[in-house]
C-alpha positions in Angstrom: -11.9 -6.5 1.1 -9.5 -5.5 -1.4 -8.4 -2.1 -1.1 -10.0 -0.5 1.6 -9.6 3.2 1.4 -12.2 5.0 4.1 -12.7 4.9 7.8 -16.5 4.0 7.0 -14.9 1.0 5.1 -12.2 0.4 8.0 -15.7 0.5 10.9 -17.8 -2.0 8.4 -14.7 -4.6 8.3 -14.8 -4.2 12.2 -18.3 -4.6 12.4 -18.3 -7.4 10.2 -15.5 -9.9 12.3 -17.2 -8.9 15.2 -19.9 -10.6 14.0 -17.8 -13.6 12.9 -17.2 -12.8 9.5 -14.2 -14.4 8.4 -12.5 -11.9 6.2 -9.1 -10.1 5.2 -8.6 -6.4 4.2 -5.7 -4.8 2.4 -5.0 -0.9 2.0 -2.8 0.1 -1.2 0.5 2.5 -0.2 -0.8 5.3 -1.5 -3.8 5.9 0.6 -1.5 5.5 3.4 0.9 8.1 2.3 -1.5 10.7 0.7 -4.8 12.3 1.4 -6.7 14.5 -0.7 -5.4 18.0 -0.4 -2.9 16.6 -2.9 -5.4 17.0 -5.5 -5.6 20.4 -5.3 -3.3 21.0 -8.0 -5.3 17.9 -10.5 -2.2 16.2 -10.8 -3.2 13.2 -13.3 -0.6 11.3 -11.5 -2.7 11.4 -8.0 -5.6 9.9 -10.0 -5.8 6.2 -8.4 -8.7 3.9 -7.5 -9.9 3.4 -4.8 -9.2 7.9 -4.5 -7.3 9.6 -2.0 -9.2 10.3 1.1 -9.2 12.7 4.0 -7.1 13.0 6.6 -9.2 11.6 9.1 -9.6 8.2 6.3 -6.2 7.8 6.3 -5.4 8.2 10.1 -8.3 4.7 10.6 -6.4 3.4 7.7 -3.0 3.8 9.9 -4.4 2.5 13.2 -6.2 -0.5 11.7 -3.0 -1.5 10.3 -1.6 -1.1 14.0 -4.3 -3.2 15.4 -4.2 -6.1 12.9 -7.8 -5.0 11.5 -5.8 -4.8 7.8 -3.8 -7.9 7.1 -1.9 -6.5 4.3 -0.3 -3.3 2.3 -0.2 -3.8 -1.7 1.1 -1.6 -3.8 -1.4 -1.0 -6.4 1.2 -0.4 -8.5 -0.8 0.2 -11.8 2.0 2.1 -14.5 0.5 3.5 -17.5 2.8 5.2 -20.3 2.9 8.9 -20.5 0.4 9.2 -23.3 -2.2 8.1 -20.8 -1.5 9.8 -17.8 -0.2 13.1 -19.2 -3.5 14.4 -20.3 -6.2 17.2 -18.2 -7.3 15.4 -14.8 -10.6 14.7 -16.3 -8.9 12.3 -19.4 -6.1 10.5 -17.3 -6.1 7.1 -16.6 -6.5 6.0 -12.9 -3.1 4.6 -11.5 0.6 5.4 -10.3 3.7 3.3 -10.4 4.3 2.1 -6.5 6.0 -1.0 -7.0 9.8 -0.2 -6.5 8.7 2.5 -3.9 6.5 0.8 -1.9 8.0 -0.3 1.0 10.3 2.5 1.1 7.1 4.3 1.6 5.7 2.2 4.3 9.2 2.4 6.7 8.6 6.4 5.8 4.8 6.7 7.0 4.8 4.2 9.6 7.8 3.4 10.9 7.6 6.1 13.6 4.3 4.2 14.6 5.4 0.6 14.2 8.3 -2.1 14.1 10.1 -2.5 10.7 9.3 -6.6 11.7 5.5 -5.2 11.5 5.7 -3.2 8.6 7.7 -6.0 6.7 5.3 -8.4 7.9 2.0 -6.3 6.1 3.4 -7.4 3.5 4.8 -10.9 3.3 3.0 -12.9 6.2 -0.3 -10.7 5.6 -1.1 -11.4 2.2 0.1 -14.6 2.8 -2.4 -15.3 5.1 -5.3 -13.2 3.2 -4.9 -16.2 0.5 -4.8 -19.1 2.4 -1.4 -20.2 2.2 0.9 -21.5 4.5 3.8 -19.0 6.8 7.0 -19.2 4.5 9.5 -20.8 7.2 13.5 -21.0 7.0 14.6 -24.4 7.4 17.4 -26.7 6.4 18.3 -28.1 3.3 15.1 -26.2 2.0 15.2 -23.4 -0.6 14.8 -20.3 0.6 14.0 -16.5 -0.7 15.2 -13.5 1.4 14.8 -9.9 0.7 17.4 -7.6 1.8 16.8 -4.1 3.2 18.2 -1.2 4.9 16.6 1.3 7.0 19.6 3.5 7.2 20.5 6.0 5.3 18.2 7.9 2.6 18.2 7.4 -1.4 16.2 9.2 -4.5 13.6 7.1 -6.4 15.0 8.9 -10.1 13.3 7.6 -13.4 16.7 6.3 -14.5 16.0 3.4 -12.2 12.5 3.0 -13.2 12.1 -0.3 -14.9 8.8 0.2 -15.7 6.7 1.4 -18.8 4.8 4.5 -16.9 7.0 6.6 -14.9 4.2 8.1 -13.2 
């Protein structure tokens, strides 16, 4: 299940591998970090598929991560340039950039409810494993590819260092 955005949706995927169902779920940034009452203000840049949800979707979303009912977070980074997002609610293409911010985000929502290992984890080893290939594994005399981090400290996302074409 690509996606998954509702507690309804986070119960069917439980209801489904109880069953036997082999299948994966992933849960985009967004819906992890916002709910709903953010669109009280019909900001065109809050306009994402699948939509922000209640508080009480997001909280299911949260402790399915914590469980291992979601395999993986994506960022559902779809940028659009400002002549498509800067327009009345009802005209604004669906999408936000989330790609350089993503996992920034993550560390901010979850970390107080899970390892950084975990969080990391949701998204190398988890979509990894939603597509059927094999654990990445550091070994010698084989290439490797490492991503640095820090969890210390604190820094601005500014649009000066957005690369992409929709700053939104």
């Amino acid at each position: 299940v690509h996606l998954l955005s509702s507690k309804a949706g986070v119960e069917l995927l439980r209801t489904s591998r109880a069953k036997g169902t082999q299948v994966t779920a992933s849960v985009a940034m967004l819906n992890l970090q916002f709910t709903d009452q953010i669109m009280s203000e019909f900001d065109p840049n809050f306009k994402v598929l699948p939509p922000l949800r209640e508080a009480t979707d997001q909280a299911s979303l949260i402790e399915a991560l914590q469980d291992g009912t979601i395999d993986c977070i994506v960022s559902n980074h779809i940028a659009y340039e400002p002549e498509q997002k800067e327009l009345e609610f009802a005209h604004a293409a669906f999408g936000a950039t989330a790609l350089q911010s993503c996992f920034a985000q993550a560390l901010t929502v979850l970390q107080p409810k899970m390892e950084v290992a975990d969080i990391a984890a949701l998204f190398s080893h988890g979509p990894r494993r939603a597509l059927g290939l094999p654990a990445q594994s550091i070994a010698e005399e084989q290439v490797a590819a490492f991503t640095f981090f820090t969890t210390e400290g604190k820094k601005a996302f500014n649009q000066h260092a957005n690369t992409t074409k929709g700053p939104n």
